[in-house]
Structure formats: C-alpha cells, structure tokens
N, C-alpha and C positions, 0 to 999 in steps of 0.2 A: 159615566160608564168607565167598568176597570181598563185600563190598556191592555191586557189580556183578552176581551171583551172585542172593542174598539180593533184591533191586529186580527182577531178570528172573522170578525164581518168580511173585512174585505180580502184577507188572504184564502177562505175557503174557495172559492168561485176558479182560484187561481192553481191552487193547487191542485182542483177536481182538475182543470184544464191540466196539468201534468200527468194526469191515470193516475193519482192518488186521494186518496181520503184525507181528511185533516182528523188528526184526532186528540191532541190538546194543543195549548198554547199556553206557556208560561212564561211569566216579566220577574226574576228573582235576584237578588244579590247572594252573593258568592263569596269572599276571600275581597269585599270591598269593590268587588264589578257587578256590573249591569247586567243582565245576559236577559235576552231575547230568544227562547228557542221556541218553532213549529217541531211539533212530530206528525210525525205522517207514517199512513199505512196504506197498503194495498196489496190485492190478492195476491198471494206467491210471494209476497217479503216484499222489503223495500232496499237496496242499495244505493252506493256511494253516486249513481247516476241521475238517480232518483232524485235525491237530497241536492245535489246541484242544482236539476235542473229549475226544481222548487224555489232555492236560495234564487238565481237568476231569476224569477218571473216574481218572486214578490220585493228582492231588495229595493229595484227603481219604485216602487208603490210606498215603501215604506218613507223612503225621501220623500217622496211626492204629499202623503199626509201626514208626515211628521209627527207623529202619536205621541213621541216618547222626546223630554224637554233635555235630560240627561244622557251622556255619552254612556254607551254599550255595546255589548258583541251580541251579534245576530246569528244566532243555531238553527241548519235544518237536522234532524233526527230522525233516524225509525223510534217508532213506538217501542219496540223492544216486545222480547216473546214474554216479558214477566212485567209487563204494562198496568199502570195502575189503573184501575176503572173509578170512574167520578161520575158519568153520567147514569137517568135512568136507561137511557139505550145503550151506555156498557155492558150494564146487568143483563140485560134482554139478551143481549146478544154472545154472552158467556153462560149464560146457566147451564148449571149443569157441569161445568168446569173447575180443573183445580186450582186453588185458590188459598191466599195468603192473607188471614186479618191481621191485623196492627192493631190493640188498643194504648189508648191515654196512656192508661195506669192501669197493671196486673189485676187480673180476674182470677179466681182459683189461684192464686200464684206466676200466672204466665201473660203475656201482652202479646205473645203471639200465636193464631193458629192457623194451622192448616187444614181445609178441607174442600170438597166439594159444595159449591155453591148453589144450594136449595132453592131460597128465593129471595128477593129485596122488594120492600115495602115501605116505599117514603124514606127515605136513607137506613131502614133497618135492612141488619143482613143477617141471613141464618144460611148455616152451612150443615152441613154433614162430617163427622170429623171420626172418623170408625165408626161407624155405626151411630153415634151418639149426636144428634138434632142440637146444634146452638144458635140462638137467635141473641143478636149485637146490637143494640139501640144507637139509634144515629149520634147522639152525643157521646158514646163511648169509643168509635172508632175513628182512629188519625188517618184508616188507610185501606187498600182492599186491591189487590195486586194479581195478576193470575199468579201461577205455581209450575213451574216445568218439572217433569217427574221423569229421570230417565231409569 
C-alpha cells in the first residue's frame, strides 16, 4: 500500500474529529525534500486554526506508525478554491462547475481548457467550453482542477 494510502486510513477519522473533511494526501519530493502534506476542507473554508489543529491530532499518530522510512516535513493545507479533483466523488460533487483541464500533450493546438464540467465517466471528462461539448479520455488528462471566475 502507497504511503499516501496507508497516512489517509488512519489520519481521515482524525481529522473528521477536527470539523473537517480530508480531501487528498500527498507523499512528494520537492527541491530534494520529503514533504508530507493533508489538505483538508470544510464548510465555510478552512484556516490557519484549522490546519493546526489537524497537524496537532495527527503528528503523534504519525510517530506512533511510522509510515514513512525517510526524513520529511509534514504539511496541514486547505484544499484551495482551485483544488484539483482526483476522485469519482470530486466529480460528483462539482458538476456542473468551472473547471480547468490539463492535457499530456496539445490537442487542437492547446493543453489547456477551461469549462464547465458536464460529466465524468470512468476517468473521462467532458466539459462544456462556450457552448462547444468536449469529452477528455482518461489517458489524455494530467489534471482537472476547479476554476475561480471573478
């Protein structure tokens, strides 16, 4: 099991016990470090009190199963309003929202669009982009992000 994986099991429970949601966990190197980050969400945003009190309730858990063999820094985070979606209960729970594709490599000329997000179907995603319907095959897309419009 990934450590990403392994970190989500037992820090969700933990973090529900803070009034928030977990909603990714990533284990990635950076600039030659480790980094460890929970994002977390909950209704009305999340702040800096938040993310403490988060960090506090899972860092002694994290010693305690030791997941991770290599030295790293441990991140609590908001999701962010322009939050990537991964899962199928992302999709579900944005449709209908603005929304940022990412592909591989250029289509028509571009790797990126923006639209409203139609529907997702097995990692396919089709959006709406003016008017014009485009469906995204799951091996084409690196990425799928909301879109803040002001």
């Amino acid at each position: 099991m990934k450590i990403s994986e392994q970190v989500w099991q037992f820090s969700q429970p933990l973090v529900e016990a803070c009034g928030c949601s977990l909603w990714d966990v990533e284990y990635v190197r950076e600039g030659g470090e480790w980094f460890l980050r929970l994002y977390i969400d909950k209704e009305g945003g999340v702040d800096i009190d938040d993310c403490e009190a988060v960090s506090r309730a899972v860092d002694p858990v994290l010693d305690e199963k030791d997941p991770i063999p290599e030295s790293y820094r441990f991140e609590v985070c908001s999701a962010g309003l322009e939050r990537s979606l991964k899962r199928p209960s992302d999709f579900e729970r944005f449709m209908g929202s603005a929304v940022m594709v990412k592909l591989y490599r250029p289509k028509d000329g571009a790797k990126e669009f923006p639209g409203v997000l139609k529907s997702y179907d097995d990692g396919a995603v089709t959006i709406d982009m003016a008017g014009r319907e485009l469906r995204f095959e799951k091996a084409e897309v690196a990425l799928v992000r909301l879109r803040v419009e002001f």
